[in-house]
C-alpha positions in Angstrom: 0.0 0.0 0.0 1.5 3.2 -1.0 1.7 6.1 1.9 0.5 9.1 2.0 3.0 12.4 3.1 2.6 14.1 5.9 3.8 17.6 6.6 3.5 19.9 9.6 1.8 23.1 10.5 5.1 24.4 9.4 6.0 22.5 6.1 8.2 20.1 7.6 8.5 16.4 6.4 7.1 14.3 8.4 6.6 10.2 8.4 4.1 9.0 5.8 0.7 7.7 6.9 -1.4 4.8 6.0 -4.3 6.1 3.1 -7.1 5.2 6.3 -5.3 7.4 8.8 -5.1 10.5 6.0 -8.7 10.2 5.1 -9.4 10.4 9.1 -7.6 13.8 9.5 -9.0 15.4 6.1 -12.3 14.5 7.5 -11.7 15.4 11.2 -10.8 18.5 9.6 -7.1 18.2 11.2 -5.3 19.0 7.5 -5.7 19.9 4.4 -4.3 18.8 1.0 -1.3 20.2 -0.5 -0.7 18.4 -3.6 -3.0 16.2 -5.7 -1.2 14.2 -8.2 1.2 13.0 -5.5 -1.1 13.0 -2.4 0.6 14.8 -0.1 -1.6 16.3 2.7 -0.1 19.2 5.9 -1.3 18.7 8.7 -3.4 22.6 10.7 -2.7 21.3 14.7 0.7 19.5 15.0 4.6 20.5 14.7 7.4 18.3 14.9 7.3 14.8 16.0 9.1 11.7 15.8 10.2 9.8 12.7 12.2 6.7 11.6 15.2 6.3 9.5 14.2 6.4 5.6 16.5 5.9 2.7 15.8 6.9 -1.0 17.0 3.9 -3.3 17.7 4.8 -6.7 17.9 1.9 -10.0 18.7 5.1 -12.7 18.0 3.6 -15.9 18.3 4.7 -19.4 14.4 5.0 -20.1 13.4 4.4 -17.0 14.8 4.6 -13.8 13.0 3.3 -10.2 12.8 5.6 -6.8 11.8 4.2 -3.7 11.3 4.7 -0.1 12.3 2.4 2.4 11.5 2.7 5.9 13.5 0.8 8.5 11.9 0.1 11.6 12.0 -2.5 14.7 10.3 -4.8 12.9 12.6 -4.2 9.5 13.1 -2.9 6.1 9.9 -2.0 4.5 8.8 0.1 1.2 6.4 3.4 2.2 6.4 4.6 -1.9 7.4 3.4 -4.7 7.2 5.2 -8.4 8.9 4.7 -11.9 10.2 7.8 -13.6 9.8 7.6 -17.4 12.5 10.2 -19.3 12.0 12.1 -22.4 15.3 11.5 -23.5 14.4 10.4 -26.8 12.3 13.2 -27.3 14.7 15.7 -27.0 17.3 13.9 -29.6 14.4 13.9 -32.3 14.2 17.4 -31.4 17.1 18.6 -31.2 17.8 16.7 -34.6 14.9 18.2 -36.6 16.0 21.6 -34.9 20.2 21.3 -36.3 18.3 20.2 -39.9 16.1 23.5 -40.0 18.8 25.3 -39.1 21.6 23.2 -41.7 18.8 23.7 -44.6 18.5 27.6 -43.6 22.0 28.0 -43.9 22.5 26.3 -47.8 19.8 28.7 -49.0 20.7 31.7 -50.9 19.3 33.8 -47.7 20.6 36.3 -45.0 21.7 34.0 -42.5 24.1 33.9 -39.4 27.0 32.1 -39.8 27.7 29.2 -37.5 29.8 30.0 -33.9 30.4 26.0 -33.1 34.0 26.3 -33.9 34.7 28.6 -31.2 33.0 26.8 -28.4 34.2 24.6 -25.9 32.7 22.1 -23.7 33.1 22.6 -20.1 34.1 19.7 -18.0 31.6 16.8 -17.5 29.5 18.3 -20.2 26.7 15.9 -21.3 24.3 15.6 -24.4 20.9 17.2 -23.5 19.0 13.7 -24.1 21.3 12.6 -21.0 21.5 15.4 -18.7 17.5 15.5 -18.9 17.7 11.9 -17.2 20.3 13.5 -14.6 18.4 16.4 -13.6 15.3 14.6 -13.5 16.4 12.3 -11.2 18.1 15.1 -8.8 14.8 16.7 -9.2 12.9 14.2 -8.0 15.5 13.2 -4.9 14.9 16.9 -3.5 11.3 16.4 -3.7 11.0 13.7 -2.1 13.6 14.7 0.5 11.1 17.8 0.7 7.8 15.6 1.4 9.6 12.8 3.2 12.6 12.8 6.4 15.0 10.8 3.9 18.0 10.2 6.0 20.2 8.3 3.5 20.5 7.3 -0.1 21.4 4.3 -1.9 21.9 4.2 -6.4 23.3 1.3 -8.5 25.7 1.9 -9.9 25.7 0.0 -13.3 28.5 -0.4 -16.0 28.0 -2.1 -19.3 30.4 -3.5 -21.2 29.3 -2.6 -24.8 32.1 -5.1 -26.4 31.3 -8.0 -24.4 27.7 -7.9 -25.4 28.7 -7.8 -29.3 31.3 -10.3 -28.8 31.1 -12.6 -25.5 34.9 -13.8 -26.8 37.0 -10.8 -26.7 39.6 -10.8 -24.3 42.8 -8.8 -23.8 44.5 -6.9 -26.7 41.4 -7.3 -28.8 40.3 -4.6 -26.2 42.6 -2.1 -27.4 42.0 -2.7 -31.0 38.5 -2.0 -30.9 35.9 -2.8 -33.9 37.6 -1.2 -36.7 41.5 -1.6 -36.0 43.2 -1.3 -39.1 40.1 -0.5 -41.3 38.2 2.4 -43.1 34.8 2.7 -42.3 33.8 2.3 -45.6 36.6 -0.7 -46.4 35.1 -2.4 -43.3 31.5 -1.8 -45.0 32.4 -3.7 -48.2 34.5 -6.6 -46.8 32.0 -7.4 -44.9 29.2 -7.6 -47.2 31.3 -8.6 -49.9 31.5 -5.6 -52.0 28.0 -6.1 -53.9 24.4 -4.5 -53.2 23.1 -6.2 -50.2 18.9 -6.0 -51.5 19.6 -7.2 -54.9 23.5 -8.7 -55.2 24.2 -6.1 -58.0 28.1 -5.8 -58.3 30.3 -3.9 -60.8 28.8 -1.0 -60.0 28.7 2.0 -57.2 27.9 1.2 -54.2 26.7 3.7 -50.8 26.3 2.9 -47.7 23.1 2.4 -46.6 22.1 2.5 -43.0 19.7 -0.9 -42.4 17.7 1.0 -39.9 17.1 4.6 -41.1 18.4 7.6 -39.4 14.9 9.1 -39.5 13.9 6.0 -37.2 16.3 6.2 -34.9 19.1 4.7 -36.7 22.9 5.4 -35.5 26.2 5.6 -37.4 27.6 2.3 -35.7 29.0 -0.1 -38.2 26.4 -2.6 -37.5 24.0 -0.4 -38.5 25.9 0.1 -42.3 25.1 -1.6 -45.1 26.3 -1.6 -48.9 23.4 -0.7 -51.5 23.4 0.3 -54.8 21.8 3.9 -55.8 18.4 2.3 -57.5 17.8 0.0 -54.0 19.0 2.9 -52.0 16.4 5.5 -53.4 13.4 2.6 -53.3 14.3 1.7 -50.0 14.4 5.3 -48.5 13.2 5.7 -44.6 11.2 2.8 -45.1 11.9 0.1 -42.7 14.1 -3.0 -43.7 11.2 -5.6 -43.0 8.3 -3.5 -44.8 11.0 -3.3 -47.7 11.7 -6.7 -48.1 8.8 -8.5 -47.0 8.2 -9.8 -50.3 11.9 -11.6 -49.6 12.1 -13.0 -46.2 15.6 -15.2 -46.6 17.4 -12.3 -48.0 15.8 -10.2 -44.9 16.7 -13.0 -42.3 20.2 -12.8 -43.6 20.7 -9.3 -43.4 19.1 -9.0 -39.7 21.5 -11.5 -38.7 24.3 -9.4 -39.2 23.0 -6.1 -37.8 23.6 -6.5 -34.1 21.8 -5.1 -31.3 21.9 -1.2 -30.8 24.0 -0.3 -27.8 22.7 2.8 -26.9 20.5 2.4 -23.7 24.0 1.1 -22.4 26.0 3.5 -23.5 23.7 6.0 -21.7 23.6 4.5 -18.6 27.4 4.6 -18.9 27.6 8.1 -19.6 25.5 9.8 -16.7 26.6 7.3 -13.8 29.4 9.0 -12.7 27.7 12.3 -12.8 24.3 11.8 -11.1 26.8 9.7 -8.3 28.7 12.9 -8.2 25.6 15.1 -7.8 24.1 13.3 -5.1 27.0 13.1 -3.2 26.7 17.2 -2.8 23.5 16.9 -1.2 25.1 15.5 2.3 23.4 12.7 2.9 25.0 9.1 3.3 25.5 7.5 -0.2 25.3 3.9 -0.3 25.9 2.4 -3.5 25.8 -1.1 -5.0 26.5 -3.1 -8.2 23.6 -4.6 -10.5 25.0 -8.3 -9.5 24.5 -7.2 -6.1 21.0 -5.7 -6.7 19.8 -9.2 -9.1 21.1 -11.4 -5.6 19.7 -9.8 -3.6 16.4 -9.9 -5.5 16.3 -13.8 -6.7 17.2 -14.5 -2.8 13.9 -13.0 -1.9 12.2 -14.1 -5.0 10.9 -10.9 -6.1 9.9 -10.4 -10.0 11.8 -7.8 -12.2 10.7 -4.5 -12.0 12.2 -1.1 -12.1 11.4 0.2 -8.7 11.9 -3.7 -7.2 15.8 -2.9 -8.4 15.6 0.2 -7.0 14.3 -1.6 -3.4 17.3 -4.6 -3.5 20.0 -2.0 -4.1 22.9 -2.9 -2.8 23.6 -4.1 1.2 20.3 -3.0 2.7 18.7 -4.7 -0.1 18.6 -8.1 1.2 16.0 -8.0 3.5 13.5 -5.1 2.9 9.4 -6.1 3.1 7.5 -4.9 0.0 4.5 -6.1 -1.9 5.2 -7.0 -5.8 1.0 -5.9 -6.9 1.2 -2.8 -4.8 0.2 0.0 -7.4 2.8 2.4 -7.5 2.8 5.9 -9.7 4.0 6.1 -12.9 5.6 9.2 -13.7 6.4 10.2 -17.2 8.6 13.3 -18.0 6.5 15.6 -20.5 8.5 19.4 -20.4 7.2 22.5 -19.6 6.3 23.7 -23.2 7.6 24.2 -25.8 10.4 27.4 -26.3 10.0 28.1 -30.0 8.6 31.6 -30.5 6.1 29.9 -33.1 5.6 26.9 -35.1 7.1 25.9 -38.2 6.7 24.0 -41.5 8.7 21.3 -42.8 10.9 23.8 -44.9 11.5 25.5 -41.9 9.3 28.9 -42.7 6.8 30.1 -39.8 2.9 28.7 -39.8 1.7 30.4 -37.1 2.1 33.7 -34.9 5.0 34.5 -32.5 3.5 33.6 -28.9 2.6 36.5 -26.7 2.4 35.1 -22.9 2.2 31.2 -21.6 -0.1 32.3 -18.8 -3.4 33.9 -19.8 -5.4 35.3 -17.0 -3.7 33.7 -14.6 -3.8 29.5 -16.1 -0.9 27.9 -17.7 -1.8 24.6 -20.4 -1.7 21.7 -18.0 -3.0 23.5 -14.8 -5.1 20.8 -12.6 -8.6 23.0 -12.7 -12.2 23.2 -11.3 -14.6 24.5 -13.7 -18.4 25.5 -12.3 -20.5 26.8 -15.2 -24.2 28.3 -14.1 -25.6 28.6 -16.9 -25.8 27.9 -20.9 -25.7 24.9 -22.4 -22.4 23.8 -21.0 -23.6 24.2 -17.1 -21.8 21.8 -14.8 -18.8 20.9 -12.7 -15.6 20.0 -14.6 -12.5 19.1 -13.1 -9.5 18.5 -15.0 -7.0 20.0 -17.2 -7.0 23.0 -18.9 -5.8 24.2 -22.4 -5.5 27.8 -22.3 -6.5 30.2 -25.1 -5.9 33.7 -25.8 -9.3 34.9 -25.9 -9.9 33.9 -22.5 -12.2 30.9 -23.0 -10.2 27.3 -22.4 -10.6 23.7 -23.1 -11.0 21.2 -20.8 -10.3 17.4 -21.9 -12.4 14.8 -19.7 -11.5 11.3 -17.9 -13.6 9.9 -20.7 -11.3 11.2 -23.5 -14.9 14.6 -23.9 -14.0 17.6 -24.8 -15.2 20.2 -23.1 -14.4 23.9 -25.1 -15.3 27.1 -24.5 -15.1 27.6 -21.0 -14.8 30.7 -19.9 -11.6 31.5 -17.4 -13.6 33.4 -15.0 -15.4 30.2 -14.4 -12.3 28.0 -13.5 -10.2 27.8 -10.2 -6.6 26.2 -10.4 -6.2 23.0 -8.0 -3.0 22.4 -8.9 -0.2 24.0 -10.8 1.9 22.1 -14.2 4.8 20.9 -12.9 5.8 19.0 -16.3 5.1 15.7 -15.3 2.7 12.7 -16.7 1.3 10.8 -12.8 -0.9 7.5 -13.4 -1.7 4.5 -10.6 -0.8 1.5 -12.0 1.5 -1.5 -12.4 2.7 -0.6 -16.2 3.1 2.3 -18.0 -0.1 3.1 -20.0 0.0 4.0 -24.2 -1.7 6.8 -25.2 -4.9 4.7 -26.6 -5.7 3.3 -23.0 -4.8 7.2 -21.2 -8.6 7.2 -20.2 -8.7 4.4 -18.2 -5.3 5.4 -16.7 -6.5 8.3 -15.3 -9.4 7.0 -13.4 -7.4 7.3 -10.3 -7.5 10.9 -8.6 -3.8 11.1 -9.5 -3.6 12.9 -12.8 -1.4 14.1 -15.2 0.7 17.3 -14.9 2.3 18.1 -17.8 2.5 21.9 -19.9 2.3 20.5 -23.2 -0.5 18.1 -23.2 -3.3 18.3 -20.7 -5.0 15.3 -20.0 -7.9 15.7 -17.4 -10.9 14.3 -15.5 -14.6 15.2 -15.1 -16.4 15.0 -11.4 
C-alpha cells in the first residue's frame, strides 16, 4: 500500500501515513491537501514529531529509472512509496535533430543568415548531451522532492556499468580490447568486406555502391558499423526511410540474412554509462549518506527474496540493505512520465522551416498555464456543470477542458475556473505498467492525474 506524506503546520516532512489514517484527519478537519497528483496532505494542529530512519534507493536507468522509499523500523526494512520515472530523453534527440536540420537547410539557401559560432565553443568539464542530462536532472529533481515531502536520512543508487564489447562479442579478451571494432580499417573498407562488395537488397556488383544504413536515421538509426550496409543507388532510393522488413517482405531469406548481421543497438548502455558517474557525483553534494551497490549485487539480492523484475523492485534490493526489505510486488505504484514544460519556439514551423503560425505572446493567460489541474463551475448555458481536469488555455480567455472519458469540453470561460493544482511538467498514473496513449482514459481514473505543460489530460467530477 502506497503512503501518503505528511507535513506539519510548518512545512516540515514528516513520516508517511497509512491512506485510512489520512482520510481520518482530512475528514476530522485536522489538515488539508497540498498536492494532488502525489497525495501529499499538511497537517493545521501538530509541529514536529518523531520519525524513523528512511533511505531513498535509486535503479537510474536509461528510459526508465525506479525511486523508492524504504522505511527501516523494529520490525525491518519495508517500502512506504514506490514510483517509476519515465524520461524524455528520446524526445529531446528527435528534437534537437529536426532543430540542427532546419537550421543546416536555412544556412544552404541563398538567404541572410548567421554564420555558424560552433567552432569557437568549448565544452566545459563533464558536459553531457541534452537527451542525458535531462535523465540526470530529472532524477536530482525528483531526490529533492521527495527529501522535501519525506525525512529521507540516506540514499542508496546502482551503480551499473555495461560493457558494450562483451555484449557484441562474448569472446574478446585482452589486446582485442585495445584494437577495438575497426583496427586497421576504413569505415567504408570495413563496409564492403564485410558484405562482400555487392548490393546487399539485390546482389548487384560492378557498379557504385553507398552505404546504406539498415535502420534509417529518420527511425532512430545510428552511425555504428552494425548499423551500415552496402546498397546500390536504385535499392537505395526505393528503399528510403522505409523500414528494412516492410521493404523486403516480399523476400524473407534475404531479410533474415541481413538482420542477422546487424547487431543489437548499444545505446540504452551507453547512456547509462555516460550519466553514472555524474548523477553519483551530484548526489554526493546533497550530504546525505550514499550507499551504492552493483547490478550483481541488486539481481542477488532480488532472486534470494524471489521478487519479479521491475524497475522500482531494483531500485528496493539495491545494494547491502537490499537483502532483507518487506514490499508487496502488486502494490500499485505511480507512474511518472517526464512531459516538459512547453515548448520554447517563438512559433511553429513548417517542414521547410518557414513560420505557420504567430509568434506567442504570454504562456499564462489570465492567470492558467496549459496543463493547470482546474475546477470548472459553469451556471448557466448549455455547458452548465462541474468539470474538473486539465485545462488548455486560449488567448481569448475561453479554455478547453479534456475529460477522464477522452470529452472535450471547449469554451469555458476563465472566470469560471479555479486552479487546484499548478503544471509541474510531469505525466502521474496509478498502475502496475506504463499506459499508451490509446488506454490514457482508463489510466486516469485514479484521482492522480497528469501534470504536464504540453499536453493536458484531465478528469470530469
Amino acid at each position: 500500500m502506497q503512503r501518503v506524506f505528511v507535513l506539519d503546520a510548518t512545512g516540515e516532512a514528516l513520516m508517511p501515513c497509512h491512506p485510512a489514517r489520512a482520510r481520518k484527519l482530512l475528514k476530522a478537519g485536522r489538515a488539508v491537501v497540498v498536492h494532488q497528483q502525489l497525495f501529499t496532505i499538511k497537517l493545521l494542529d501538530r509541529v514536529g514529531g518523531e520519525t524513523q530512519p528512511v533511505m531513498l534507493k535509486l535503479d537510474p536507468g536509461s528510459r526508465v529509472s525506479g525511486l523508492v522509499l524504504v522505511g527501516h523500523f523494529a520490525r525491518g526494512a519495508e517500502v512506504l512509496w514506490a514510483g517509476e520515472l519515465t524520461h524524455r530523453g528520446p524526445a529531446i534527440r528527435d528534437n534537437l535533430t529536426q532543430r540542427a536540420s532546419v537550421r543546416r537547410s536555412r544556412r544552404s539557401r541563398k538567404t541572410r543568415y548567421r554564420k555558424p559560432r560552433f567552432l569557437h565553443r568549448r565544452r566545459r568539464a563533464g558536459w553531457l548531451a541534452p537527451s542525458l542530462q535531462s535523465r540526470v536532472d530529472n532524477i536530482l529533481s525528483w531526490v529533492r522532492r521527495l527529501r522535501g515531502w519525506c525525512p529521507v536520512s540516506g540514499l542508496a543508487m546502482e551503480l551499473v556499468r555495461f560493457d558494450t564489447q562483451l555484449l557484441q562479442n562474448p569472446e574478446i579478451s585482452g589486446v582485442e580490447y585495445q584494437q577495438g571494432t575497426l583496427h586497421g580499417y576504413e569505415v567504408r573498407e570495413y563496409v564492403l568486406e564485410k558484405w562482400g562488395r555487392q548490393c546487399a537488397y539485390c546482389d548487384a556488383t560492378g557498379v557504385a555502391l553507398q552505404v546504406e544504413h539498415i535502420q534509417a536515421r529518420t527511425a532512430g538509426g545510428s552511425h555504428r558499423v552494425s548499423n551500415l550496409t552496402l546498397a546500390c543507388e536504385d535499392c537505395n532510393q526505393a528503399k528510403g526511410s522505409q523500414d528494412i522488413r516492410t521493404f523486403l517482405a516480399h523476400d524473407p531469406p534475404r531479410l533474415a540474412r541481413i538482420l542477422a548481421q546487424a547487431q543489437t543497438p548499444l545505446r540504452d548502455a551507453a547512456a547509462v554509462n555516460s550519466t553514472r558517474w555524474a548523477l553519483y557525483e551530484a548526489l554526493q553534494v546533497m550530504e546525505l549518506p550514499l550507499e551504492g551497490g552493483t547490478g550483481g549485487r541488486t539481481k542477488y539480492n532480488r532472486t534470494q527474496q524471489a521478487y519479479p523484475k521491475a524497475h522500482w523492485v531494483d531500485a528496493a534490493c539495491v545494494g547491502v540493505s537490499g537483502a532483507q526489505v518487506a514490499l508487496d510486488p502488486a502494490m500499485p505504484i505511480l507512474q511518472i512520465k517526464a512531459m516538459g514544460r512547453g515548448s520554447r519556439q517563438m512559433c511553429r514551423m513548417d517542414k521547410y522551416g518557414f513560420p505557420r503560425t504567430g509568434p506567442k505572446r504570454f504562456k499564462r493567460v489570465q492567470g492558467f498555464q496549459t496543463g493547470d489541474l482546474v475546477v470548472a463551475v459553469v451556471l448557466t448555458g448549455k455547458k452548465a456543470g462541474r468539470y474538473v481536469g486539465r485545462v488548455a488555455v486560449r488567448a481569448s480567455g475561453y479554455f478547453n477542458i479534456l475529460t477522464r472519458q477522452g470529452t472535450l469540453v471547449q469554451g469555458i470561460p476563465a472566470r469560471c475556473c479555479r486552479v487546484q493544482q499548478r503544471a509541474d511538467g510531469y505525466h502521474y498514473a496509478i498502475g502496475p505498467v506504463w499506459c499508451d496513449e490509446a488506454s490514457l482514459p482508463q489510466c486516469l481514473a485514479s484521482p492522480l492525474l497528469s501534470s504536464s505543460g504540453s499536453k493536458p489530460e484531465v478528469s470530469r467530477s
